[in-house]
Gaussian input, Z-matrix of N, CA and C with variables (Angstrom, degrees):
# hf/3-21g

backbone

0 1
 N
 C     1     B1
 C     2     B2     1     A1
 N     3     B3     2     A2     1     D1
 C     4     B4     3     A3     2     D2
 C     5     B5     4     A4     3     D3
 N     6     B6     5     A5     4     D4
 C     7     B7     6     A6     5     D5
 C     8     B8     7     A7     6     D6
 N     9     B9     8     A8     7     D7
 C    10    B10     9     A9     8     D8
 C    11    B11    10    A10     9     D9
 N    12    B12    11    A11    10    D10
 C    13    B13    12    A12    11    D11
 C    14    B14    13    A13    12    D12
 N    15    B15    14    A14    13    D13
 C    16    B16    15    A15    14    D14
 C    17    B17    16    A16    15    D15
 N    18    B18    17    A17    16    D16
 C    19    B19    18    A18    17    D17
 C    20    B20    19    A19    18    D18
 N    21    B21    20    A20    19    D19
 C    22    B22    21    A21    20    D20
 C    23    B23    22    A22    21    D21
 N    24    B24    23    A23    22    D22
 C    25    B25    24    A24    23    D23
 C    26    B26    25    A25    24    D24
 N    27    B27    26    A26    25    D25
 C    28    B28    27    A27    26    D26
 C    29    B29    28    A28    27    D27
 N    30    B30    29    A29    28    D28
 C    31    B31    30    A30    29    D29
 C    32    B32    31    A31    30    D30
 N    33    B33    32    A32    31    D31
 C    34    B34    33    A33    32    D32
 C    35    B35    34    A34    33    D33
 N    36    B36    35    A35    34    D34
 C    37    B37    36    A36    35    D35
 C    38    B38    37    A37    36    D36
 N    39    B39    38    A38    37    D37
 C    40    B40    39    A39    38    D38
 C    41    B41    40    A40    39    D39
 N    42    B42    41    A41    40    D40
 C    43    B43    42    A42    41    D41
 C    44    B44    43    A43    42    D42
 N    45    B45    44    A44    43    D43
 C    46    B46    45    A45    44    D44
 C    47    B47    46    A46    45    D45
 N    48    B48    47    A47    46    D46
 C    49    B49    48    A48    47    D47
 C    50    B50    49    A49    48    D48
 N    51    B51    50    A50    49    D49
 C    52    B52    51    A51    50    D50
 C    53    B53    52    A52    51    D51
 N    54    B54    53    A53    52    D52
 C    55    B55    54    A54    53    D53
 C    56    B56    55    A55    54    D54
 N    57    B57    56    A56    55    D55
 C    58    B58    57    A57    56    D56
 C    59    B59    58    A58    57    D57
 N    60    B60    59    A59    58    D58
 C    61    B61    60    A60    59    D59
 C    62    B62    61    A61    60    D60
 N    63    B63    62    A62    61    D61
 C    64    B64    63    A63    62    D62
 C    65    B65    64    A64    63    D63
 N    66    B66    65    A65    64    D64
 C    67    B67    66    A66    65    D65
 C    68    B68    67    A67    66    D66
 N    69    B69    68    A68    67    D67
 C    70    B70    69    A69    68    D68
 C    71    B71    70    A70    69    D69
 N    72    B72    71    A71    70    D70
 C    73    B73    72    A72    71    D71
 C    74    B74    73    A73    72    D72
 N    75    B75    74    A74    73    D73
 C    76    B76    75    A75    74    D74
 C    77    B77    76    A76    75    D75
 N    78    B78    77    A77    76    D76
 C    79    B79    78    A78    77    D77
 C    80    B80    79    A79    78    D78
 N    81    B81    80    A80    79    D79
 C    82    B82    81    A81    80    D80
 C    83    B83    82    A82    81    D81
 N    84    B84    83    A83    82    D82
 C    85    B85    84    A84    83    D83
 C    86    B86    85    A85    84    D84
 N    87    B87    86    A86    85    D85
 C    88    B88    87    A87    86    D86
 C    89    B89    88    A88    87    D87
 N    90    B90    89    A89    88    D88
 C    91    B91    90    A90    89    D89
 C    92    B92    91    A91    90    D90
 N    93    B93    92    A92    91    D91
 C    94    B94    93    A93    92    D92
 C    95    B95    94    A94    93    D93
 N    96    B96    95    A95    94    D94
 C    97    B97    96    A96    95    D95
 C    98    B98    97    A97    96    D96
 N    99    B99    98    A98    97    D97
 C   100   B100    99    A99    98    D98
 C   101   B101   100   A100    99    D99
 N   102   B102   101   A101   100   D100
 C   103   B103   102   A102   101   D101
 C   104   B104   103   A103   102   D102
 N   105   B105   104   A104   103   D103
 C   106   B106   105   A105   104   D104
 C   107   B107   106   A106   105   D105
 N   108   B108   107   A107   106   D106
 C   109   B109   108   A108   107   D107
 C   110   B110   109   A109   108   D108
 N   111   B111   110   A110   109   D109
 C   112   B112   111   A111   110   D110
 C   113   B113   112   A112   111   D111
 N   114   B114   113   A113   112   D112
 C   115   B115   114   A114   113   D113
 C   116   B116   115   A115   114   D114
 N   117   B117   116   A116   115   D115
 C   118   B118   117   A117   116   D116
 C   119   B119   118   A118   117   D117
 N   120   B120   119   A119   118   D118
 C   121   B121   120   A120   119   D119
 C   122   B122   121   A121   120   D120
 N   123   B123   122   A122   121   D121
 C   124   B124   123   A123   122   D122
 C   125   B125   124   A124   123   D123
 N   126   B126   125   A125   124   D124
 C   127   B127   126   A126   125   D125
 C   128   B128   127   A127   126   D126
 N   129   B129   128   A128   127   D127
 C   130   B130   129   A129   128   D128
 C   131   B131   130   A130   129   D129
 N   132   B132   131   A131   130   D130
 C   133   B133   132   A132   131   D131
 C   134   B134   133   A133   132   D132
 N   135   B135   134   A134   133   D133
 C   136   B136   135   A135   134   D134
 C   137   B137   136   A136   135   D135
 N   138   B138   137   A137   136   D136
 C   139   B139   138   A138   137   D137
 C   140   B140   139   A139   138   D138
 N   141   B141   140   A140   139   D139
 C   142   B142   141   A141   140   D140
 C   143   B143   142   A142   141   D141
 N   144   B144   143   A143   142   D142
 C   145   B145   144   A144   143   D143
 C   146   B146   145   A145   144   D144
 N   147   B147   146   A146   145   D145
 C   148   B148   147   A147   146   D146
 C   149   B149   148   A148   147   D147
 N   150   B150   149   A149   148   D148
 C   151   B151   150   A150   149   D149
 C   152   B152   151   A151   150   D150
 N   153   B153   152   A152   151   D151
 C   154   B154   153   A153   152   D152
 C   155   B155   154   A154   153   D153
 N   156   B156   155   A155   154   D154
 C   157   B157   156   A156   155   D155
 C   158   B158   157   A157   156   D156
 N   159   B159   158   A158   157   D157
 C   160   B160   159   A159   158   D158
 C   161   B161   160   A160   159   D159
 N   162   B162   161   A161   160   D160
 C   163   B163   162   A162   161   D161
 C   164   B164   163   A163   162   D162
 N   165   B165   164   A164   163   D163
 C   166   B166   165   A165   164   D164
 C   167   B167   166   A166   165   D165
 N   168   B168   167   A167   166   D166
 C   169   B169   168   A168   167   D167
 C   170   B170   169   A169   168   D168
 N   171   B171   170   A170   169   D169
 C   172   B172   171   A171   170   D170
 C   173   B173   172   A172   171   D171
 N   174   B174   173   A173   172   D172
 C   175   B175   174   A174   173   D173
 C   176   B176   175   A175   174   D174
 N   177   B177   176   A176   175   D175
 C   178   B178   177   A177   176   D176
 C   179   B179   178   A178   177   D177
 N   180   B180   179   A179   178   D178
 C   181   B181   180   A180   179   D179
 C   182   B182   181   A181   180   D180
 N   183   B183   182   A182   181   D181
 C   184   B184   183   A183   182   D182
 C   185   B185   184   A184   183   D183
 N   186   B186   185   A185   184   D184
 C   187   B187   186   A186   185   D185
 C   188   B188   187   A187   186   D186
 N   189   B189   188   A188   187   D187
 C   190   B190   189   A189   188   D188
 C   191   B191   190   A190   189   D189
 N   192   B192   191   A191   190   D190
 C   193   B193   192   A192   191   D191
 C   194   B194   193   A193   192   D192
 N   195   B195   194   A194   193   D193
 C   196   B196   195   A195   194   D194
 C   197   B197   196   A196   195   D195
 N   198   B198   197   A197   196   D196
 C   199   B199   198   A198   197   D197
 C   200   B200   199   A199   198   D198
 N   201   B201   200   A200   199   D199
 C   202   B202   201   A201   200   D200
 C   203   B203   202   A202   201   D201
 N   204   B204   203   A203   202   D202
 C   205   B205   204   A204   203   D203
 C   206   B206   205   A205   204   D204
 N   207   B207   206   A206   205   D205
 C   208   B208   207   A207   206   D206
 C   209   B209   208   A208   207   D207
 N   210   B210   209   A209   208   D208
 C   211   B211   210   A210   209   D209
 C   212   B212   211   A211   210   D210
 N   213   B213   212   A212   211   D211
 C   214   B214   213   A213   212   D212
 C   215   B215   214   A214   213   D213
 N   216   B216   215   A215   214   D214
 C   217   B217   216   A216   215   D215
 C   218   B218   217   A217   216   D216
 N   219   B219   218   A218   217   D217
 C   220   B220   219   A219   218   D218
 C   221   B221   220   A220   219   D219
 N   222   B222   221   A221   220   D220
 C   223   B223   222   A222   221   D221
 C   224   B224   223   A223   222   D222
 N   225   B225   224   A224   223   D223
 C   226   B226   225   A225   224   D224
 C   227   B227   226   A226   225   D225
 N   228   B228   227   A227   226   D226
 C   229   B229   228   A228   227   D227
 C   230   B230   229   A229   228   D228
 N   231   B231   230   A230   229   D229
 C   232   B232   231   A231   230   D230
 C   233   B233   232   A232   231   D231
 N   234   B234   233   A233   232   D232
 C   235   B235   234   A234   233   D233
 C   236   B236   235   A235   234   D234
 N   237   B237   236   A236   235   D235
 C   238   B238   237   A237   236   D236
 C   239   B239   238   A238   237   D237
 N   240   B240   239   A239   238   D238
 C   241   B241   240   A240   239   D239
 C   242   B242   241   A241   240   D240
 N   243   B243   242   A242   241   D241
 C   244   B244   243   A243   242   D242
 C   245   B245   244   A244   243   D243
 N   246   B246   245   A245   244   D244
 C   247   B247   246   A246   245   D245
 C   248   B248   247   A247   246   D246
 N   249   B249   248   A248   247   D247
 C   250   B250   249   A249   248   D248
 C   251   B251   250   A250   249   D249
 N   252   B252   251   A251   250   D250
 C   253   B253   252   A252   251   D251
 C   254   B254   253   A253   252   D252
 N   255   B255   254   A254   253   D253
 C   256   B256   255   A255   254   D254
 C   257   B257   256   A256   255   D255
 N   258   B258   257   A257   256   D256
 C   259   B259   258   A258   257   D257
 C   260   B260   259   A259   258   D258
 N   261   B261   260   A260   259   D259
 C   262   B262   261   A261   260   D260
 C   263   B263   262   A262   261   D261
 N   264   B264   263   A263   262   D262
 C   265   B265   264   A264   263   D263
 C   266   B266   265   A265   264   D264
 N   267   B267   266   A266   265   D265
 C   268   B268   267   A267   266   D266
 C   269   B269   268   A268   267   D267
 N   270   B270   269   A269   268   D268
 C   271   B271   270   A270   269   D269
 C   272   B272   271   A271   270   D270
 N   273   B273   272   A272   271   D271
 C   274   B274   273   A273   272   D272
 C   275   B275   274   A274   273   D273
 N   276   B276   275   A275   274   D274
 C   277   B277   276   A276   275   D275
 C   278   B278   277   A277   276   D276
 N   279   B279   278   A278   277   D277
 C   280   B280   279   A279   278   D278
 C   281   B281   280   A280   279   D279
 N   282   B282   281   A281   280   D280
 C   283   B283   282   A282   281   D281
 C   284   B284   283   A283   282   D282
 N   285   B285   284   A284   283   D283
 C   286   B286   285   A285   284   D284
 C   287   B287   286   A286   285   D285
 N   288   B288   287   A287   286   D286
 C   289   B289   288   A288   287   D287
 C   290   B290   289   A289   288   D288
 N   291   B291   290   A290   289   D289
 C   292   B292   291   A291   290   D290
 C   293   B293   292   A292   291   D291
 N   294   B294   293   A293   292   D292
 C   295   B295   294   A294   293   D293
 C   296   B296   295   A295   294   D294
 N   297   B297   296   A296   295   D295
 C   298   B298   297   A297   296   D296
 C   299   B299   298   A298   297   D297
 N   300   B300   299   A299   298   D298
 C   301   B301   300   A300   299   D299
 C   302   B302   301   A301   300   D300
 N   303   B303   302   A302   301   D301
 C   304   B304   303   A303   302   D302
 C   305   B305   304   A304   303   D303
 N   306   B306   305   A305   304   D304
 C   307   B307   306   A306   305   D305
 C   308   B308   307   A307   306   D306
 N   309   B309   308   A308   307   D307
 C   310   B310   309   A309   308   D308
 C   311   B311   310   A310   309   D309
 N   312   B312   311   A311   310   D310
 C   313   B313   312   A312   311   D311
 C   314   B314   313   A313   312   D312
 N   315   B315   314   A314   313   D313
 C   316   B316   315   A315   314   D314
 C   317   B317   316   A316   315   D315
 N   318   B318   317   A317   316   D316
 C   319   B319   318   A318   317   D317
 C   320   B320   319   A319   318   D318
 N   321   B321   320   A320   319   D319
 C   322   B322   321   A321   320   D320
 C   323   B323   322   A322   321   D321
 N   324   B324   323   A323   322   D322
 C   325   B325   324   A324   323   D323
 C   326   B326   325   A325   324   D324

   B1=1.4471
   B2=1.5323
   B3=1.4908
   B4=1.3727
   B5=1.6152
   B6=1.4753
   B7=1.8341
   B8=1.3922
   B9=1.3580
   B10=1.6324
   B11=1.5715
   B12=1.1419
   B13=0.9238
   B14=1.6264
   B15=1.6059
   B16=1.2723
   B17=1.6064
   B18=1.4731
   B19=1.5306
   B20=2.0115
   B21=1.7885
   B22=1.3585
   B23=1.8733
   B24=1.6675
   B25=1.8732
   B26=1.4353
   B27=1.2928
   B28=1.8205
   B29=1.0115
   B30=1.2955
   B31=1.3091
   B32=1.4649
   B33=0.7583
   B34=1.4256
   B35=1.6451
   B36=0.9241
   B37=1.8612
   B38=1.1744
   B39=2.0045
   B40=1.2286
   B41=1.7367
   B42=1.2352
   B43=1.8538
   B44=1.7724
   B45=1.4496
   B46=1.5378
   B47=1.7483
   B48=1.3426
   B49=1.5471
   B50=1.4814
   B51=1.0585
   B52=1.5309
   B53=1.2838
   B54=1.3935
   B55=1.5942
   B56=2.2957
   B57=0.9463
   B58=1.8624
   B59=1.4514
   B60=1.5922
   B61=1.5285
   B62=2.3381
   B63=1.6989
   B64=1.7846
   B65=1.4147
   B66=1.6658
   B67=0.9172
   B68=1.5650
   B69=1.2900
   B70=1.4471
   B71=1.5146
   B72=0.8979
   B73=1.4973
   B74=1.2065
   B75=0.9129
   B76=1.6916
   B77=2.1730
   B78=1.2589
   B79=1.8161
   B80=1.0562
   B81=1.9105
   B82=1.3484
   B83=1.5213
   B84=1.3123
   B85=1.2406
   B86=1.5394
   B87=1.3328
   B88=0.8005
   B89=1.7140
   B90=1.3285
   B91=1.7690
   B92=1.7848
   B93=1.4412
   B94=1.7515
   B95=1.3041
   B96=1.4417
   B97=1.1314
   B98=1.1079
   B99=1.3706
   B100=1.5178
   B101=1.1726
   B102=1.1316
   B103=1.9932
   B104=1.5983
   B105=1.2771
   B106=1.3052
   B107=1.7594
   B108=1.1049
   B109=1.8125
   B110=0.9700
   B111=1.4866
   B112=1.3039
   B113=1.6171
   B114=1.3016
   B115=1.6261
   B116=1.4421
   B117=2.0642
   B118=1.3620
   B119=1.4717
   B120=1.6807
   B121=1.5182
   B122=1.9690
   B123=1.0429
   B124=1.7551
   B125=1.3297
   B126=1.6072
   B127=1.2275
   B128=1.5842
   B129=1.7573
   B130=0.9406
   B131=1.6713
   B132=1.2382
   B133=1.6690
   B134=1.5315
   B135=0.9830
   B136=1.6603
   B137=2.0603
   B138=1.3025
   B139=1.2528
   B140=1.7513
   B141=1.9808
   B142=1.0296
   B143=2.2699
   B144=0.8417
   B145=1.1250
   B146=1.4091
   B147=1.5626
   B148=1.3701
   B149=1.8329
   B150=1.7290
   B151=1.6979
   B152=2.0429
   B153=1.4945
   B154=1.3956
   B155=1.6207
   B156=1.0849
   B157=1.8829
   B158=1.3283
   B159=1.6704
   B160=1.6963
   B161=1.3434
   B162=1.3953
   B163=1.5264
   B164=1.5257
   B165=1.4565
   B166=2.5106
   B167=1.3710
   B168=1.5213
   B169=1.6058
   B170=1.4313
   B171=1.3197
   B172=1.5912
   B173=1.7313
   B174=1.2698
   B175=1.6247
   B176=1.8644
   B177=1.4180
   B178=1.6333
   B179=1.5379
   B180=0.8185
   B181=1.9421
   B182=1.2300
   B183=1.5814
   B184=0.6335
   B185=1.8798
   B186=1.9493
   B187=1.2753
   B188=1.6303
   B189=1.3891
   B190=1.8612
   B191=1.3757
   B192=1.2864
   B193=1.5846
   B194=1.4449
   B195=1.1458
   B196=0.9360
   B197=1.3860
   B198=1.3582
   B199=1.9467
   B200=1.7983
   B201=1.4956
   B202=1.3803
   B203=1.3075
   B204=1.5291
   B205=1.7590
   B206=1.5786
   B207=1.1802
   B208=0.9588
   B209=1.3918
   B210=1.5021
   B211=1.2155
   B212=1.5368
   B213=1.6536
   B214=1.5594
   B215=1.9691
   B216=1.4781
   B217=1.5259
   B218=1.2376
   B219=1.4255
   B220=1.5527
   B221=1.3809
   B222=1.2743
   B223=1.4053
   B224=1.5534
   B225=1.1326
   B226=1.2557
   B227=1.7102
   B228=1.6481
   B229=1.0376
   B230=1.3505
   B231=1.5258
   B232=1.0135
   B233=1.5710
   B234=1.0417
   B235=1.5200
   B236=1.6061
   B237=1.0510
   B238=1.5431
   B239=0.9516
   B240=1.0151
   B241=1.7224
   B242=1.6777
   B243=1.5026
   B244=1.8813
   B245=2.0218
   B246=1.1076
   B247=1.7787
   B248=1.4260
   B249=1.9597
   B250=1.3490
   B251=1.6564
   B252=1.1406
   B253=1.6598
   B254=1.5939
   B255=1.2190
   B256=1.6215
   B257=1.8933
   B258=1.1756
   B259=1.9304
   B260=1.8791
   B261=1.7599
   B262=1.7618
   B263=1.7159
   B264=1.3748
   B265=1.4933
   B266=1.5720
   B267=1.4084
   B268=1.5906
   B269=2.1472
   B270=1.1680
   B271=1.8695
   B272=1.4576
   B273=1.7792
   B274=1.3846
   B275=1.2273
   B276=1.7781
   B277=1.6159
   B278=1.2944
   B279=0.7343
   B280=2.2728
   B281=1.6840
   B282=1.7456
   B283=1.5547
   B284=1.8460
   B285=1.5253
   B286=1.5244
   B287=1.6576
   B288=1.6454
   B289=1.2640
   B290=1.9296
   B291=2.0129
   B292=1.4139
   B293=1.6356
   B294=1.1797
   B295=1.0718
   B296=1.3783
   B297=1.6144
   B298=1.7111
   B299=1.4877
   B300=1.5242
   B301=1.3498
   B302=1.7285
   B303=1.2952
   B304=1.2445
   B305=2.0149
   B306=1.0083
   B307=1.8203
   B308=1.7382
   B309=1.2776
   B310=1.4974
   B311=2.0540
   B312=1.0683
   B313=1.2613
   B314=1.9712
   B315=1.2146
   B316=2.0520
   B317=2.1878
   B318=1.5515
   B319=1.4159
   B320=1.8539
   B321=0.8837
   B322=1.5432
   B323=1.3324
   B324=1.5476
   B325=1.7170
   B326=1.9567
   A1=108.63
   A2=117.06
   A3=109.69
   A4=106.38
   A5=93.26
   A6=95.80
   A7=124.25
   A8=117.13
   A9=116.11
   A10=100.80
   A11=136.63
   A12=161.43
   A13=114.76
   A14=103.94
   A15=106.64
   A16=123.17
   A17=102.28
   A18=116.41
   A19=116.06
   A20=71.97
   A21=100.02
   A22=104.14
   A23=112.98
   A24=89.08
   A25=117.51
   A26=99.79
   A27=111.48
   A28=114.85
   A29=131.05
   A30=126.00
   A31=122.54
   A32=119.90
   A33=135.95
   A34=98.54
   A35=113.12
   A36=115.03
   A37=111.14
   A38=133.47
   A39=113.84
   A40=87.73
   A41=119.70
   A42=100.91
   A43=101.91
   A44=104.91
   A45=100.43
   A46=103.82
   A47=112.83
   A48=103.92
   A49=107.74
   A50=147.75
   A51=133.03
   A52=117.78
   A53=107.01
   A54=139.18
   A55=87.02
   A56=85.45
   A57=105.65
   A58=110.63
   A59=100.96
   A60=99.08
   A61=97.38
   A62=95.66
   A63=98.09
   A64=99.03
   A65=113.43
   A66=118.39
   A67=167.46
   A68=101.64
   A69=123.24
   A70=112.46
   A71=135.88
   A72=157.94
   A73=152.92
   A74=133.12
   A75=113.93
   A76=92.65
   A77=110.71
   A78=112.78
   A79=97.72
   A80=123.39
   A81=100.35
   A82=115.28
   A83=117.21
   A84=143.79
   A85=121.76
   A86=112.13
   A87=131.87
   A88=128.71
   A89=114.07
   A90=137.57
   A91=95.50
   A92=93.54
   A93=98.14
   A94=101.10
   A95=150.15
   A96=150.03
   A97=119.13
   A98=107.82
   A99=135.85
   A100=126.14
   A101=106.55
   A102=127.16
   A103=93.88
   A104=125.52
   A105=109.75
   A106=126.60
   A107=95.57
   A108=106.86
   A109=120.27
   A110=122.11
   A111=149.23
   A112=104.69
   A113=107.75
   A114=117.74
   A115=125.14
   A116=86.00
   A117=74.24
   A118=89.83
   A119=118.77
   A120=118.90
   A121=95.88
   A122=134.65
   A123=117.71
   A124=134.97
   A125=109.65
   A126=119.63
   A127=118.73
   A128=110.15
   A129=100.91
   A130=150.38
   A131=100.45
   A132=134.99
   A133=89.11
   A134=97.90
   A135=108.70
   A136=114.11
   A137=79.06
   A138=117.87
   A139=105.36
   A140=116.87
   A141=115.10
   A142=115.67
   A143=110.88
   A144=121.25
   A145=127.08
   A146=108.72
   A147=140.47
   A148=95.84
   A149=84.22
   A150=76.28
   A151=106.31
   A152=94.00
   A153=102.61
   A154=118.67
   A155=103.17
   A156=100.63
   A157=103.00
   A158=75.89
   A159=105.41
   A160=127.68
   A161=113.51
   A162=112.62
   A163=108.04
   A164=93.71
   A165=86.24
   A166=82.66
   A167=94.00
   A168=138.33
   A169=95.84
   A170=107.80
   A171=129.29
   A172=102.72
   A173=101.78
   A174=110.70
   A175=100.93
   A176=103.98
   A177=103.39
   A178=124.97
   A179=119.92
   A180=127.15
   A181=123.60
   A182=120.94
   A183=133.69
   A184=136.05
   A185=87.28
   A186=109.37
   A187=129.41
   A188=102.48
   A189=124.17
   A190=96.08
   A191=115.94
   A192=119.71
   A193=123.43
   A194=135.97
   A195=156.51
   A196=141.44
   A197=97.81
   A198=116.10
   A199=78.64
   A200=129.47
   A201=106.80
   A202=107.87
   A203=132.92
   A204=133.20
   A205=99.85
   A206=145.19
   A207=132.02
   A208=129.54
   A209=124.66
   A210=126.80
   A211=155.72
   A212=89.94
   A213=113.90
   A214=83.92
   A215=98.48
   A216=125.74
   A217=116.01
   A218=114.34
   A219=123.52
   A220=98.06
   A221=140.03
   A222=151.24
   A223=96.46
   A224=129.78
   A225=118.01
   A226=113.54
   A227=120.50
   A228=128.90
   A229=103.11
   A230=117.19
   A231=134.86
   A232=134.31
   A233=110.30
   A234=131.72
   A235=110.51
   A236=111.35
   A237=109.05
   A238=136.97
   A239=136.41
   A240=134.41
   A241=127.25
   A242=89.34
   A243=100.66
   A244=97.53
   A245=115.18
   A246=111.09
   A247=130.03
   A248=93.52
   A249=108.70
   A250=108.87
   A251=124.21
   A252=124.30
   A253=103.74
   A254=90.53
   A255=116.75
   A256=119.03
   A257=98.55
   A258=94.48
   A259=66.02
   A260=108.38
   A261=92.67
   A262=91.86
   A263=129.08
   A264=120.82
   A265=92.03
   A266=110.15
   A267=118.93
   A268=98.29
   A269=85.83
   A270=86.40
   A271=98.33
   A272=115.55
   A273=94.61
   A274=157.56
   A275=99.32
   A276=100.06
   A277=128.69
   A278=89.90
   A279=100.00
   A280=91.59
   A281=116.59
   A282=107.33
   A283=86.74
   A284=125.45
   A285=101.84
   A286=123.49
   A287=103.33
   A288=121.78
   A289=105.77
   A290=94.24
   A291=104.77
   A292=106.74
   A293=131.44
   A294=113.11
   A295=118.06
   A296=124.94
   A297=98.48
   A298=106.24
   A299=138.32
   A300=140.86
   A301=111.51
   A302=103.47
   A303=117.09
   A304=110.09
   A305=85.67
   A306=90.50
   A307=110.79
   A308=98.05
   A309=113.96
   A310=83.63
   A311=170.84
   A312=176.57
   A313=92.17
   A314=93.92
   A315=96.30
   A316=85.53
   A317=70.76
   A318=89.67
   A319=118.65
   A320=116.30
   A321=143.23
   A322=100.24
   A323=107.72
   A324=100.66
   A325=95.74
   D1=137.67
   D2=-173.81
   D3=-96.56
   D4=148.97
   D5=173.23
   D6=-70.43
   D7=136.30
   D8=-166.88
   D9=-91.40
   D10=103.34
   D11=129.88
   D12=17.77
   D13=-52.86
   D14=174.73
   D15=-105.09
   D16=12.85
   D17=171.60
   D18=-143.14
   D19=61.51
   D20=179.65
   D21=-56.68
   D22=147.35
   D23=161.36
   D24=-71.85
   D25=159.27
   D26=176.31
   D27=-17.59
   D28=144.28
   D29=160.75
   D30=64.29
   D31=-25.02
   D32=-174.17
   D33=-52.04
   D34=-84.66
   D35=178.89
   D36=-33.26
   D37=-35.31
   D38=-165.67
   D39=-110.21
   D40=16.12
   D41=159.34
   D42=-92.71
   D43=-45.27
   D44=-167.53
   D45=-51.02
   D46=-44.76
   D47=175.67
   D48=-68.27
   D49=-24.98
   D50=158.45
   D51=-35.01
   D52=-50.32
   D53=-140.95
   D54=-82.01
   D55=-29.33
   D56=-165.65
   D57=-87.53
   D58=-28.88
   D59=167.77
   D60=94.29
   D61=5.65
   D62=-171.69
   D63=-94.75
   D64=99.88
   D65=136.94
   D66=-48.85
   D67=-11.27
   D68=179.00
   D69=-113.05
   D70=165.31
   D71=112.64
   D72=-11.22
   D73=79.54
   D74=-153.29
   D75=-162.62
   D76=152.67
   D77=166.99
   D78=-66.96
   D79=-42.05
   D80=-145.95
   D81=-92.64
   D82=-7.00
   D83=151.71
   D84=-48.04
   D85=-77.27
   D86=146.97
   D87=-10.06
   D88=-73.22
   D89=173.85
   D90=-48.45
   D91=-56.70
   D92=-169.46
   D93=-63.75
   D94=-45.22
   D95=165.96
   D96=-18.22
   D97=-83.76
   D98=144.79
   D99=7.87
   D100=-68.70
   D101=-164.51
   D102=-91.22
   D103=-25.74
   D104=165.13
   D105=-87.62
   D106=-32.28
   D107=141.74
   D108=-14.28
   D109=-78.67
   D110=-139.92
   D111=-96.49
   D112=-51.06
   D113=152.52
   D114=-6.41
   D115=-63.59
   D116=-136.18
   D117=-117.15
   D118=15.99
   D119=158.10
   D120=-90.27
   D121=-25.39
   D122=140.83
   D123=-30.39
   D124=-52.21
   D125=177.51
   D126=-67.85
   D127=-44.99
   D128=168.14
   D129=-98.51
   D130=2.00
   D131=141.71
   D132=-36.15
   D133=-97.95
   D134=176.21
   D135=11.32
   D136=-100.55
   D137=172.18
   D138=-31.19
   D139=-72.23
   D140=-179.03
   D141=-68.37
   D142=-24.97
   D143=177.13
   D144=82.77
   D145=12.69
   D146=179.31
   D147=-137.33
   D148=144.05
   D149=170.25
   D150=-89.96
   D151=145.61
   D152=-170.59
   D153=-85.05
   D154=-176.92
   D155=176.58
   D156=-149.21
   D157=98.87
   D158=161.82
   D159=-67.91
   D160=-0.83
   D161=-174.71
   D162=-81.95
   D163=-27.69
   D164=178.51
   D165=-115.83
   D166=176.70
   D167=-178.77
   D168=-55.59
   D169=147.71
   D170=157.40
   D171=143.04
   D172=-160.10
   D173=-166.16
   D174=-65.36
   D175=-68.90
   D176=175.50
   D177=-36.13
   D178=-44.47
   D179=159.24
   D180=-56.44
   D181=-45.56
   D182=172.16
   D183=-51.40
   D184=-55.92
   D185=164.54
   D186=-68.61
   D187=-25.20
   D188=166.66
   D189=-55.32
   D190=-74.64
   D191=-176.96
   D192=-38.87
   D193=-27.89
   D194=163.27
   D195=-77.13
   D196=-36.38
   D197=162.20
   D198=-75.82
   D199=-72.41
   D200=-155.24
   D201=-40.38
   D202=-48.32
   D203=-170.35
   D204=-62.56
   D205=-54.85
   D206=-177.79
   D207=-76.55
   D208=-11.35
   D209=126.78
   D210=-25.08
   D211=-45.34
   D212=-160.39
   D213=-80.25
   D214=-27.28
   D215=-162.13
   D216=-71.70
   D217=-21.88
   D218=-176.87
   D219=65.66
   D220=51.01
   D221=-131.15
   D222=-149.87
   D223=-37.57
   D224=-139.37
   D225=-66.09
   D226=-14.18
   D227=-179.97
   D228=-34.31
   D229=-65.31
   D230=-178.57
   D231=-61.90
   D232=-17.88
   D233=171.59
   D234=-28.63
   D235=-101.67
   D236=152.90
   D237=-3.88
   D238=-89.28
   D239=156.88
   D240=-28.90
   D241=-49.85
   D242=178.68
   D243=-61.68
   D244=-33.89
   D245=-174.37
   D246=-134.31
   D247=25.29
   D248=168.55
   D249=-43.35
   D250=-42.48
   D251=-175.90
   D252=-41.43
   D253=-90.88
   D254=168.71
   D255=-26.99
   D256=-7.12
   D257=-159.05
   D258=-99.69
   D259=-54.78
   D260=-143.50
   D261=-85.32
   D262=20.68
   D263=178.62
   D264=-90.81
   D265=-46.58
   D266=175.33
   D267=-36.46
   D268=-67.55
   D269=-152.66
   D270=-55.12
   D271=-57.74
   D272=162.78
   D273=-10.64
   D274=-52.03
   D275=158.20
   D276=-85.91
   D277=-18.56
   D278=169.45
   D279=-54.56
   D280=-69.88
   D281=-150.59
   D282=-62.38
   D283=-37.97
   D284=-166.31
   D285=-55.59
   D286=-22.22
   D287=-155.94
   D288=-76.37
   D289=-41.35
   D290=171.33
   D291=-74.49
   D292=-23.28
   D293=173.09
   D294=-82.21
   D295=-39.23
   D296=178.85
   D297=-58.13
   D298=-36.17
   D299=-174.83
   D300=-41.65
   D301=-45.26
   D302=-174.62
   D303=-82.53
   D304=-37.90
   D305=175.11
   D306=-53.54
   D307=-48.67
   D308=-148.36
   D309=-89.15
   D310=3.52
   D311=124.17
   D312=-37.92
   D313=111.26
   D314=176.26
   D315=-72.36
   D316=140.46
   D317=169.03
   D318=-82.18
   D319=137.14
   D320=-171.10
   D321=-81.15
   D322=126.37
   D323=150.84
   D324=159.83

């Protein structure tokens, strides 16, 4: 499912511009923000295979913040490579996370 751009979560648009160092105001600022936002919780949906939540702390927030900087950066070639660690420590904990979920369910039969 793709991220809507204009129904970013809370806050989200005015941390990533924290995160960017964008102080001001502006649509067109703003829009571009946005669309890289939206990007790059796609990209990393993607990647994790669950959609993530960028709104608290951990790897997925983390890594959003960062596709946005290397975005803003014309960077993104590099994206990947620079946080291959970080992308498969992310999924890692996803499969550990589905697996205690699944451990801890008494088995049926």
């Amino acid at each position: 499912m793709a991220a809507d751009r204009a129904a970013l979560p809370d806050g989200l648009l005015s941390d990533v511009k924290n995160w960017l160092d964008i102080t001001w105001d502006d649509d067109a600022t703003d829009a571009k923000v946005s669309g890289l936002i939206a990007s790059g919780m796609v990209y990393l949906d993607g990647k994790l295979g669950v959609a993530g939540d960028y709104t608290r702390d951990g790897l997925p927030r983390t890594l959003l913040l960062e596709y946005c900087r290397y975005g803003r950066d014309s960077a993104l070639d590099v994206f990947e490579n620079n946080y291959r660690a970080m992308i498969l420590d992310m999924q890692n904990g996803r499969k550990v996370s589905a697996f205690e979920l699944e451990s801890a369910v008494p088995a049926q039969g």
